[in-house]
N, C-alpha and C positions, 0 to 999 in steps of 0.2 A: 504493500500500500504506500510505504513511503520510496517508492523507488524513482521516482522524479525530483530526489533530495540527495539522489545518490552523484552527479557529477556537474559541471557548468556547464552551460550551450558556448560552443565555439565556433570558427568560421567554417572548419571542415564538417561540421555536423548540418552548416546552415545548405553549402554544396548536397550533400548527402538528400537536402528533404526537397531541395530544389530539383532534383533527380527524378525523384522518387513523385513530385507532382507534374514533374515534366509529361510523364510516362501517364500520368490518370486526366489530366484537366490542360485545356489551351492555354496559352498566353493570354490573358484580358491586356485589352488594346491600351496603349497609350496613345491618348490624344493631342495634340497639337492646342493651343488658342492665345491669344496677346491679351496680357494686362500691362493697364498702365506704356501700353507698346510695345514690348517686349514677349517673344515666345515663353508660353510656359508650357508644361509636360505633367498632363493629367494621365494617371494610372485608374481607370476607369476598375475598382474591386468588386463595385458595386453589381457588378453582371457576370462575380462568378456564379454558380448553381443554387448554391444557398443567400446569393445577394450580398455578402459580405466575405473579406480576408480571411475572416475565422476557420474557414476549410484547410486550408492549409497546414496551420498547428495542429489541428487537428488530424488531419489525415495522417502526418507525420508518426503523431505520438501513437495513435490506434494502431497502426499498419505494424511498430516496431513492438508490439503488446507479445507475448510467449500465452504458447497455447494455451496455461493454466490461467494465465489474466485476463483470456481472452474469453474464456468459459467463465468467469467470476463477473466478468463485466465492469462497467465502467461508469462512473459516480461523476458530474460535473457542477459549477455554478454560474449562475447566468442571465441574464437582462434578456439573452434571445441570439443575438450573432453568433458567440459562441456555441450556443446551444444549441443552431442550427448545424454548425460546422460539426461538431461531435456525431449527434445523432445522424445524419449525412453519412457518417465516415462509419457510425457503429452498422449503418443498415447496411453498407457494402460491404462490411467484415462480418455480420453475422453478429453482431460484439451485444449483449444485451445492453442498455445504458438508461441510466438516470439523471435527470437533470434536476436542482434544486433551481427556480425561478420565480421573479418578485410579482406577488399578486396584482402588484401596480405594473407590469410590466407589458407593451405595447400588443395588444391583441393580435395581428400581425404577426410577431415572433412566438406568441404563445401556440397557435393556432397549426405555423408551420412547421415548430417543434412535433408537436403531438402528432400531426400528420407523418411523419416518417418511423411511427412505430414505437417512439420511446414514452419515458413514462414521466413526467411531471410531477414533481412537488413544491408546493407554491409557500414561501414562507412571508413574513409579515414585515417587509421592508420600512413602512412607513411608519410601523409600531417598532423599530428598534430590536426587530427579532434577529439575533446572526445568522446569517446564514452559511458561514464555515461551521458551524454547530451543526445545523441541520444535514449539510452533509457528511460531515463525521459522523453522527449517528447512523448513518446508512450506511457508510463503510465501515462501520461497526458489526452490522447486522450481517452482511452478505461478503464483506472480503474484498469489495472490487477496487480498482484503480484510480483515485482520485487523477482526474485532468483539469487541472488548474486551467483556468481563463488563460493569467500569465507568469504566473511563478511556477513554469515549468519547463527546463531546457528543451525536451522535445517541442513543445509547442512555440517558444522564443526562434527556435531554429528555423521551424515551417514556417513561421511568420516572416522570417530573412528572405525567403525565398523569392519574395516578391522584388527585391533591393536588388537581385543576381537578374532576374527578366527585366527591369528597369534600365542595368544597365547596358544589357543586351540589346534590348530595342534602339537606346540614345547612340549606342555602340552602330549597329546596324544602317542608323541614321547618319552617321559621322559625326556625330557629336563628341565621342570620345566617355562616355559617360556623365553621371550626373553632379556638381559642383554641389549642390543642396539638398535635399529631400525635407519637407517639410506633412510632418504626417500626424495626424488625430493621436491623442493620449489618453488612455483610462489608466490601465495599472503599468505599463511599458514594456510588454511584449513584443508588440509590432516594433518600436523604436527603440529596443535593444535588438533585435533580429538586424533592422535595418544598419543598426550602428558594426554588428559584425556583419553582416556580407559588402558592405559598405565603407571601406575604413578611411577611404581619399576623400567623402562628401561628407559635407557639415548636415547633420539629423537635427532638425528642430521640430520638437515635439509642441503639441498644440491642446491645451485642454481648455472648458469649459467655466466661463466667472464660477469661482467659488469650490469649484473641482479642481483645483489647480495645483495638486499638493507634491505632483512631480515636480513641477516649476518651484515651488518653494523648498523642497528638498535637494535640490541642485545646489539651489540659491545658499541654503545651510549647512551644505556638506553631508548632511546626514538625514534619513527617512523623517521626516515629519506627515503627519496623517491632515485628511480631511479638516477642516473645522466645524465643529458641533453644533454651528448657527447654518451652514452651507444651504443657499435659497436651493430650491426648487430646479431643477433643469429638465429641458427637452431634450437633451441630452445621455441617453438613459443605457446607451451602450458607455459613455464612458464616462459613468457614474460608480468611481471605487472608491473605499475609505483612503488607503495609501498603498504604495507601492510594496514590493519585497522587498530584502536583501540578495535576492538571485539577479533581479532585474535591477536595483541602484546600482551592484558592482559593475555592471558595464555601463549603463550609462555615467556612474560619476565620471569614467576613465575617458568616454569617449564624445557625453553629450554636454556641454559646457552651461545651458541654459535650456529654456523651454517659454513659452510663450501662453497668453489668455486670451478668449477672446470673449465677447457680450452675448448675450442673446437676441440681438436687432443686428450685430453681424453673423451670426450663424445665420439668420431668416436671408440676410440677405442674400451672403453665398447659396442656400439653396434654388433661391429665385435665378442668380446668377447662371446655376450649374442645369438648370430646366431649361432657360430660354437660348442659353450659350453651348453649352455642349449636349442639349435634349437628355439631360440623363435627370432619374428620379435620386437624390442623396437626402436619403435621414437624415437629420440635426449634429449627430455627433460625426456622422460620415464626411460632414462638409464643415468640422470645424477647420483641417489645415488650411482650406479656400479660403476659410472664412480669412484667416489671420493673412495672406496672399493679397485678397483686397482691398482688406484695410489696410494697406502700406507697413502692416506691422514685422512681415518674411518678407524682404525685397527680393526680385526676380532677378536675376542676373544673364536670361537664355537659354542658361543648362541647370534651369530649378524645376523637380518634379515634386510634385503635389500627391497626395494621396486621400483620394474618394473611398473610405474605405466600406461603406457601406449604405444599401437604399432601401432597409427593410420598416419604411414606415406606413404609418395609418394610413390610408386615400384621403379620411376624413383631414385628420390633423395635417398631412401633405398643400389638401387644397386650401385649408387658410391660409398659410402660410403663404401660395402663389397670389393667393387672393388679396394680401394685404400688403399695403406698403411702407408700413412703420413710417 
């Protein structure tokens, strides 16, 4: 059960899952478009299978499971990206799997979870209930393999993966690779992946006002959490209390700062990312955009963006187009 505590995610393990989904799922497109003038390099994630990056770590970490953990099954937690990406990867392995998810959590992702076969349990987010509790209690009962969201080297590795086809494509392009990558932050899986497959490009992570507690843990050297007043967000993929210690050691090493952004600039990037590049992006999917154009990640030409995901309401979607702050 604790065997994703057994080693760190490194650059050749990032190769390794970059392989390994080369072989199951396309390349999602990078696209082309000018801010402020300038080329930028959107990484459209939002159209992989399950609508978000989360397939990847996930696929990674399943695929590598031994036949006894495979039979025991696998335990996760989750707002819904992740928990699409798991169950996705447990229905193609056979793998039984559980997800702990917050009753407040977008209908959408609840809906698409369940649909692929797995099992739900809904814990009481907005009442303060843990839900690292509630899944140790499961992995308690039955033995299976907790998959960490992002304090897990298999799943930080699958998430790199995307940094290694990023560079490919700018690569392909003659670009020569990416100078920047500027990508969404909940707990810093994806931007410690990015930060090892990536070691020439500056990774600026991007979180949500008041979720911001990797940017403040940068800023102080060391893990600080959430704060206990933290308003409300639409942002509900990358709503964590605080990071790990799996995931600060590489970022302290490699990611120097992190960035915020509002909630009337996430609305807008998503308005942005519908009328400009026709793609649907959740709220937490279009925060790096968001930070891109508010002037706050300058573009430089070989800066790529990360969309990491479009699994939202139609309802709460079309306000959003609807309104113009």
């Amino acid at each position: 059960m604790a065997r994703q505590q057994t080693r760190s995610p490194t650059p050749e393990g990032v190769a390794i899952a970059a392989a390994k989904i080369a072989q199951l799922l396309p390349k999602t497109p990078l696209l082309e478009a000018e801010v402020n003038g300038l080329p930028v390099w959107f990484k459209a994630e939002s159209l992989q299978p399950v609508g978000a990056f989360k397939i990847r770590g996930a696929w990674h970490r399943l695929s590598d499971l031994s036949a006894d953990e495979r039979t025991r099954g696998v335990v996760g937690v989750s707002s819904g990206n992740h928990a699409q990406g798991v169950a996705w990867a447990a229905h193609k392995l056979g793998i039984p799997a559980t997800i702990v998810m917050p009753v407040d959590a977008p209908q959408v992702k609840l809906d698409a979870t369940r649909a692929m076969g797995t099992k739900v349990v809904l814990y009481d987010r907005p009442g303060g209930e843990d839900r690292d509790e509630v899944a140790q209690r499961l992995i308690d009962q039955s033995g299976a393999t907790l998959v960490h969201a992002f304090a897990d080297p298999w799943v930080i590795e699958g998430q790199g993966s995307m940094g290694l086809e990023i560079a490919e494509q700018m690569a392909a392009r003659g670009l020569g690779g990416p100078t920047r990558i500027v990508c969404p932050c909940g707990g810093g899986g994806l931007t410690a992946g990015l930060a090892l497959a990536c070691p020439d490009a500056a990774i600026v992570p991007v979180e949500p006002e008041g979720w911001d507690d990797v940017r403040r843990s940068l800023e102080a050297g060391e893990i600080v959490p959430v704060l206990p007043d933290a308003p409300p967000t639409a942002c509900d993929a990358l709503q964590t209390p605080s990071t790990r210690p799996i995931n600060f050691a590489v970022l302290r090493a490699r990611v120097p700062f992190g960035l915020m952004v509002t909630p009337a600039e996430i609305r807008a990037a998503q308005r942005w990312a519908f009328s400009t590049l026709h793609l649907v992006i959740e709220p937490g999917g279009a925060a790096a955009l968001a930070a891109v154009l508010a002037g706050k990640a300058p573009a430089d030409g070989r800066t790529a963006v990360i969309l990491s995901g479009g699994n939202t309401d139609a309802s709460a979607f079309a306000q959003v187009i609807a309104s113009a702050d």
